[in-house]
N, C-alpha and C positions, 0 to 999 in steps of 0.2 A: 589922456588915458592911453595906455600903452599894451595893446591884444595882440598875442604870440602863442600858435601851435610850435609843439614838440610833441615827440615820440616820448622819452623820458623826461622828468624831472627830478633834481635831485636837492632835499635841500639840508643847506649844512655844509662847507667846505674841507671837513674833516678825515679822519683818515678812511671811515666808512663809504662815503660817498666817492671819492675821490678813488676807492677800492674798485667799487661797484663800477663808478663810470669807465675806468682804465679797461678793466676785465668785457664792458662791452663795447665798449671802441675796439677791441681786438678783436670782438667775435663778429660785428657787424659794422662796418666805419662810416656807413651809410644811416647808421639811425641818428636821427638828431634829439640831443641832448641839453639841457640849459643846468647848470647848478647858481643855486640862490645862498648868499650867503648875510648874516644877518650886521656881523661887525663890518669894517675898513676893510679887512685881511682873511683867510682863510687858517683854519688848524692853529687859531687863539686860544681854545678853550682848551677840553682833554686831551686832543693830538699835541699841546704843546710841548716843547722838552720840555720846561722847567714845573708841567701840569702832570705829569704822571712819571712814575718808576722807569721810563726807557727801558724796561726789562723785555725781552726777547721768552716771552713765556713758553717754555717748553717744558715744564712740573719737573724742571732737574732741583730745583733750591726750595718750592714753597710749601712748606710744610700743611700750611692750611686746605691743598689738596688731596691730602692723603689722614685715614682718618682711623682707628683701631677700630674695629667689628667687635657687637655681643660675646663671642669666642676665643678674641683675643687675638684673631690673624687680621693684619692691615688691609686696607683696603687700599687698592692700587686701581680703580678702575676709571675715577677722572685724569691722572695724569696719564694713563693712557689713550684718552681721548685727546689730552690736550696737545701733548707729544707729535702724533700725526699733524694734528692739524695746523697748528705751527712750522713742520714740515710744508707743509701746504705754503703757507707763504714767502719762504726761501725760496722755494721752487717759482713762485709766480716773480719775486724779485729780481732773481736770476735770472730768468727768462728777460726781463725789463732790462736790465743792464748790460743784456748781449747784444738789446737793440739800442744802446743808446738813449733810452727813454727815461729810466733812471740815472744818475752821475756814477763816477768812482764811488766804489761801496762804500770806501773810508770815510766817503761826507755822511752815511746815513745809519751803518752798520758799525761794529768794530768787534771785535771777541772782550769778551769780560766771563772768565771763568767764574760759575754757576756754584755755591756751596750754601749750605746749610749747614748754621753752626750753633750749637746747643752747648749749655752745663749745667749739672746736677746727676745725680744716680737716676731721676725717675726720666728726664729729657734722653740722656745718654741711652739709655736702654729704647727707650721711643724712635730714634735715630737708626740705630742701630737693626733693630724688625723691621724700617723701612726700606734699608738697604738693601736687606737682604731677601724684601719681598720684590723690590724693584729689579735689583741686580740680575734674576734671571733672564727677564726679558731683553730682547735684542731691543729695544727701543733704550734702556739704558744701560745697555752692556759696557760704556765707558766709564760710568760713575765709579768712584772710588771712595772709599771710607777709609777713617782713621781716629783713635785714639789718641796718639801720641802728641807730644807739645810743641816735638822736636819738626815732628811732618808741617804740623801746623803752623809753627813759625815758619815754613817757607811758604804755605800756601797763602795765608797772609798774615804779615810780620805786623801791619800797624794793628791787629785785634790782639793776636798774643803779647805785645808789648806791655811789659807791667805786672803782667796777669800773675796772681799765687800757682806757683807751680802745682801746689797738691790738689786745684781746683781740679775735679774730672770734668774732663772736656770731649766734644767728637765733633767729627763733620767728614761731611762729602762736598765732594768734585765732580763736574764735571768742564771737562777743562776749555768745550768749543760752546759755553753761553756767551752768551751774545747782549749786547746795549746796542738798543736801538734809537735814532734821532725819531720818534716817526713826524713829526713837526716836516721832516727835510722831505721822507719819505713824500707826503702829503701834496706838499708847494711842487716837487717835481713833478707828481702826475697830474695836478690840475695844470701846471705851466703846458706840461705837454698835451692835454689836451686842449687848451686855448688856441692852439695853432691848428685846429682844424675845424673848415668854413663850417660844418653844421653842429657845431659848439655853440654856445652862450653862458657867459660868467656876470652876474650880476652880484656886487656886494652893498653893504648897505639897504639893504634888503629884505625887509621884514611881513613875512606871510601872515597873511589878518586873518583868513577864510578859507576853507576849502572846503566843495562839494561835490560829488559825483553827479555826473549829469546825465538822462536819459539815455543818450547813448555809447554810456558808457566810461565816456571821458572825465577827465576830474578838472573842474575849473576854480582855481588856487586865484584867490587875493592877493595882491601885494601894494606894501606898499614903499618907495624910498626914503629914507628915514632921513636923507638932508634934502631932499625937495620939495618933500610930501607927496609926489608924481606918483597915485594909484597904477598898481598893470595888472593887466589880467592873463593868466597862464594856464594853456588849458593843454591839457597832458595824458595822454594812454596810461602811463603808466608814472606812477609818486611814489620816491624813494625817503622816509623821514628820516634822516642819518644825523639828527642835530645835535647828540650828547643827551645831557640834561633838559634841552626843548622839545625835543622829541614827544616825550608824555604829553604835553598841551596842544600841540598839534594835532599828534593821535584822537585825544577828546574832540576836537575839532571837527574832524573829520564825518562825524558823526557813525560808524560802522559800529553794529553790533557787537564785534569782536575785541571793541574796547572798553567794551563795558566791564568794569569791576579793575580794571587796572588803576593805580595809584603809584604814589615813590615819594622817597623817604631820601632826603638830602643829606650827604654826608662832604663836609672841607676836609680840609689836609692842611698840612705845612710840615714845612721843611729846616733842618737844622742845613745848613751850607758853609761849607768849610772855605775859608778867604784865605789859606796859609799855603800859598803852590808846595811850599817845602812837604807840607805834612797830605796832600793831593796829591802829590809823587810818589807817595809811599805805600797806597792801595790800588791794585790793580783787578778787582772783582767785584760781584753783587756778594753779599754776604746777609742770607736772610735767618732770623731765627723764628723763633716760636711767641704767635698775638697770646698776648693776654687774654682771658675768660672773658667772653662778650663780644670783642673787639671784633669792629666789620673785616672781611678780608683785603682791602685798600692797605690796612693800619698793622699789617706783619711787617714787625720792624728789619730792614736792613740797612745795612751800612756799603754808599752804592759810588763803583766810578762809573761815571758818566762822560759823553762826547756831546757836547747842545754846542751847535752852532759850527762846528770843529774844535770847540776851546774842552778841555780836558774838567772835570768838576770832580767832589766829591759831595754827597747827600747823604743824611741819616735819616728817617723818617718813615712813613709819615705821622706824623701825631692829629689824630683826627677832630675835627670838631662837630658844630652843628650850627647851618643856619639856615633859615628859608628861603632860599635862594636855591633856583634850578643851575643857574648856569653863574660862572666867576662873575660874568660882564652881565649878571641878572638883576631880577627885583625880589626885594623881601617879598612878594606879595604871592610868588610862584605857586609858596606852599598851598597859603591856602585859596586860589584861584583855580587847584588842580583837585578840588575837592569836591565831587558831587557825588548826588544821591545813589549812583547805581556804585561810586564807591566808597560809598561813608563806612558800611558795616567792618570791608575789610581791613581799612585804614583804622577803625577804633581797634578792630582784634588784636591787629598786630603793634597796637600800641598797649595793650594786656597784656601780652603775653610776649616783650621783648625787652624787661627791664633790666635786665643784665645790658644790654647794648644803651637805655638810656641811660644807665648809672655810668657806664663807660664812657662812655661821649660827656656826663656833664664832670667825671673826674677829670676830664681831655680836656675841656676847655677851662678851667679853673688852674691847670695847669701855668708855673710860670717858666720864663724862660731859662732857671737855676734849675727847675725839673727836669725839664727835658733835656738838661744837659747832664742832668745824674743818669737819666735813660738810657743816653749815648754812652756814657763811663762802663755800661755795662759789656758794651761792644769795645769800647777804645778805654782804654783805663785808663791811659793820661791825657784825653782832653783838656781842654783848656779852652774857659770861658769866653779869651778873647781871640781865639781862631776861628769861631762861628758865630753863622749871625738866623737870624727866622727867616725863613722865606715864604708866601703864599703858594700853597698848590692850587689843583684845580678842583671846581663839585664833581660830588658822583650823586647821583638818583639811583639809590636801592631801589629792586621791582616789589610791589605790594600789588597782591595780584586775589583772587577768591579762593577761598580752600573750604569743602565741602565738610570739614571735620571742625576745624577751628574756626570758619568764618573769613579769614584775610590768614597770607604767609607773608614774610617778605622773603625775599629770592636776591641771592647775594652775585648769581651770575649776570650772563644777556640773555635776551629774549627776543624771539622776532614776533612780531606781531603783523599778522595781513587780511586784509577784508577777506571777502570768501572766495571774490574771483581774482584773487591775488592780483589787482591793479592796482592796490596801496598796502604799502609793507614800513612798516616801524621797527628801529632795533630801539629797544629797553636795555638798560641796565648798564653795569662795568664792565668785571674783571671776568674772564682774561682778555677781553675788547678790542683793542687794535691788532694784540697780536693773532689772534687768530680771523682775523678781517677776512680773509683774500677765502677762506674754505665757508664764513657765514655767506658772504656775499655769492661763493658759487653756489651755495643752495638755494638763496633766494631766486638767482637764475635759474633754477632748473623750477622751481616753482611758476614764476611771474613770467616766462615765456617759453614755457613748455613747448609751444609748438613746433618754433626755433630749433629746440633742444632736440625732439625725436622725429621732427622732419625735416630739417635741413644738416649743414653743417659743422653746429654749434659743440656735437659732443669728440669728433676728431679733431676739429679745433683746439676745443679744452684742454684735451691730450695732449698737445703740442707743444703748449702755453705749460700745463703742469703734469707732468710724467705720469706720475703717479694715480693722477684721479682714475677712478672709478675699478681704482685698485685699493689694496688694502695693506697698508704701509705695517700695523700693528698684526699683523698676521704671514706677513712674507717679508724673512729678513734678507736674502738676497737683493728685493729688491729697495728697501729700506737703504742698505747698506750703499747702495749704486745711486739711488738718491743721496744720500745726504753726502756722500763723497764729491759729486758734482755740486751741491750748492758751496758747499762748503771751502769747495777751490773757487769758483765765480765768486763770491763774496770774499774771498780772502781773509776765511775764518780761522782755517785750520788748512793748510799746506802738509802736512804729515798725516791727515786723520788718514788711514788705514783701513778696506772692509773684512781685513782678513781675520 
C-alpha cells in the first residue's frame, strides 16, 4: 500500500489538468502536485489529435454559436464570450514559449484560416446578418465576406471545385484561425512539469474512491491497473479533469453539488483523406451549417490539420451513439452513471430531445457511401477511394436539473465544485480545450482564493497573461496589442496589423 500527501491533485493527463497544473507551477512552484492518469500515456482520449477538430475556437467559423433572436437580429453574444477567452490562451501559450516550456509553435499551432461556408437563399442570407452583426465589433474586425465564386475559389479551391456555378454560395474569413495539436500542447506541459522534484506522474492509474475527510482533506483510492498495488492519496485540493470520466468520479465523490447531474454520450468519426495530392490542396477549417437536432461536435467541416507535425485533411464528424464514457471505456458507463437523485432528469431529457435521437440513430445507420455523399456536398469530386473512416473521440453531453422541464441537456462545459471549492469537476465539451487556460483561471480564483487576494497570485497572472482582469471584448486598444503580440510569438500572422 502506497500513502502520499500533496497539496493538489489532478486527475486525468489531459489538456485540462495539465492546463490547470502548468498555470500553478507558475504561480506557486513550491506546491506539490501528483496527476493520475488512468491509460499507459497521457492526452489519449479528447486532448487527442486525431480525437477532436484541432480547431482553435475563437466563434470566427461556427455557425452553431451564433443564433437568429424572436425579432430577427442575431445573436452575437456567445461568440463574444468565446473570442476573449480563446484570446486567453494564446496569451498563456505565448508566455510558455518565451520560456521555453512549450516547443517551436509550429509543433503545436499553425494558422489555418477560419470560414464559414453556406448555399442556398435561405443559408446565404443567414450568413450574411451574421457578418454583419459580428463585423462591427473589434473582436471580429478582420472577418470578411463574400458572395462571389471567383473570391471563393481562392479562399478555397478544393470546395469550389466542381461546383454549379449558378449555385448561390457565401462565406467568411478570417484569415489568422488557427489548428491546434493540443495532444502536443498537453505532453509538453506535463513533460515540463515532470522535471520538477515536488511533481508526481502516475499512469496506469485508476481512482476507485474518494472522500473528504474531517479535516478537510480528500483522501482518493487508487488503484494500479497492471499491479493491482492499492495507494492512497490524500490531497487539499482535487482537480477531476478526466473527459468523459469525470461524471463518475464526480458521483463518487459523494458532494451534494452533484446531485442531479448526468451525461449523455455522444462518438464521432471521421472521413480522412489518404491522397497527399488532394491534402495539398486545402489549406483551412471550412465549417458549415449541422443539420436539425444535431449535437454541436457534428457541425460539419472540411478541416487541415497538423497531428504529430504530418499535414492531414478531415471531414467530419459524423456522430454516433454508444454507452461508453470514454474511447478506452465500458459499455456499462451509461448506465453505472445512473442514480436516483438523477433518474428524473435523465428520463426528461430523454422526452424531450428526439430530434437528437432521430439524428444519432439516422448517424449510425449511416454507410460509409453516405457519408461520402455528405462530403460531395463540401468537395464535389471526391472520390470513394481517397478516404477512409477514422474513429474519433466520446463526448458526455451535461444533463443536469431544470426546474421547468425536470432535466436539460447542456451542450457546453460546466464546472462543478463542492461548496468549499476543494473538489472542482469540468463537465461537458465544446468549446473545451480551447478555452482551458481562462476555465482553469477561474477555478483558481475560486479553489484558492486566499492565494489570490492575499498573496501574489493576482500580478503574477498579469504577467503570465496581459490581459486578465481586463476586458478584451470592451477595450479594443487593448485587444489589438494583445492579439498582435500572440500572434507574432506563435507565428500566426506576421502582418496582422492594429491599426
Amino acid at each position: 500500500m502506497i500513502d502520499k500527501h500533496v497539496d493538489v491533485l489532478l486527475v486525468g493527463a489531459g489538456a485540462m489538468s495539465s492546463t490547470l497544473g502548468a498555470l500553478l507551477n507558475e504561480l506557486d512552484p513550491n506546491l506539490s502536485m501528483m496527476m493520475v492518469e488512468r491509460l499507459e500515456k497521457g492526452a489519449q482520449e479528447s486532448t487527442s489529435g486525431w480525437n477532436n477538430a484541432g480547431t482553435g475556437h475563437a466563434a470566427y467559423c461556427e455557425l452553431n454559436y451564433t443564433s437568429v433572436k424572436a425579432d430577427g437580429s442575431m445573436d452575437t453574444g456567445k461568440p463574444e464570450f468565446i473570442n476573449p477567452a480563446f484570446e486567453f490562451s494564446l496569451q498563456f501559450w505565448s508566455y510558455l514559449v518565451n520560456k521555453n516550456i512549450l516547443p517551436e509553435p509550429t509543433n503545436f499551432i499553425n494558422p489555418a484560416p477560419h470560414m464559414s461556408f453556406v448555399w442556398g437563399e435561405g443559408n446565404v442570407d443567414f450568413l450574411r446578418k451574421r457578418y454583419e452583426a459580428m463585423k462591427p465589433h473589434h473582436l471580429f474586425k478582420d472577418m470578411e465576406y463574400s458572395e462571389d465564386p471567383a473570391v471563393l475559389a481562392e479562399w478555397m479551391p478544393l470546395v469550389m471545385k466542381g461546383r454549379n456555378p449558378d449555385q448561390k454560395v457565401a462565406a467568411t474569413r478570417v484569415r489568422y484561425g488557427t489548428d491546434v495539436d493540443f495532444g502536443q500542447v498537453s505532453r509538453s506541459l506535463v513533460r515540463n512539469l515532470r522535471e520538477k522534484e515536488n511533481f508526481t506522474y502516475w499512469v496506469n492509474t485508476n481512482v476507485v474512491d474518494l472522500h473528504q475527510r474531517e479535516n478537510g482533506e480528500w483522501q482518493v483510492l487508487m488503484r494500479d491497473s497492471q499491479t493491482d498495488i492499492q495507494k492512497i492519496v490524500r490531497a487539499k485540493f482535487v482537480f477531476l479533469g478526466a473527459g468523459g470520466g469525470a461524471l463518475p468520479l464526480l458521483q463518487k465523490s459523494g458532494i451534494p453539488e452533484a446531485n442531479g447531474y448526468g451525461g449523455f454520450p455522444v462518438s464521432g468519426q471521421w472521413l480522412v483523406c489518404h491522397n497527399p495530392e488532394i491534402v495539398e490542396q486545402h489549406d483551412a477549417k471550412v465549417y458549415g451549417k449541422a443539420p436539425i437536432g444535431a449535437p454541436p461536435m457534428s457541425v460539419p467541416h472540411l478541416d487541415t490539420r497538423i497531428i504529430g507535425g504530418k499535414k492531414a485533411l478531415l471531414f467530419g464528424p459524423f456522430a454516433g451513439f454508444t454507452t461508453k464514457f470514454l474511447k478506452e471505456g465500458s459499455f456499462l458507463d451509461l448506465i453505472k452513471s445512473v442514480k436516483p437523485n438523477n433518474l428524473i432528469p435523465m428520463l426528461s431529457v430523454a422526452r424531450d430531445n428526439m430530434d437528437l435521437t432521430r439524428y444519432l440513430i439516422k448517424e449510425v445507420q449511416q454507410s460509409f457511401e453516405d457519408r461520402m455523399d455528405t462530403l460531395r456536398l463540401f468537395y464535389k469530386e471526391a472520390k470513394d477511394e481517397d478516404w477512409e473512416l477514422s474513429i474519433a473521440g466520446q463526448r458526455v453531453q451535461i444533463i443536469k436539473k431544470n426546474a421547468e422541464k425536470g432535466g436539460k441537456l447542456e451542450f457546453g462545459t460546466e464546472v462543478v465544485s463542492s461548496s468549499d471549492e476543494s473538489l472542482v469537476a469540468l463537465l461537458g465539451a465544446s468549446p473545451g480545450a480551447s478555452t482551458a487556460v481562462q476555465t482553469m483561471v477561474k477555478v483558481i480564483e475560486k479553489s484558492f482564493a486566499e492565494q489570490m487576494n492575499n498573496g501574489d497570485w493576482k500580478p503574477r497572472l498579469k504577467e503570465i497573461i496581459p490581459s486578465y482582469g481586463e476586458s478584451l471584448d470592451g477595450d479594443a486598444e487593448l485587444l489589438h496589442r494583445v492579439r498582435k503580440m500572440t500572434l507574432t510569438t506563435l507565428k500566426l500572422d506576421d502582418h496582422y496589423s492594429s491599426e
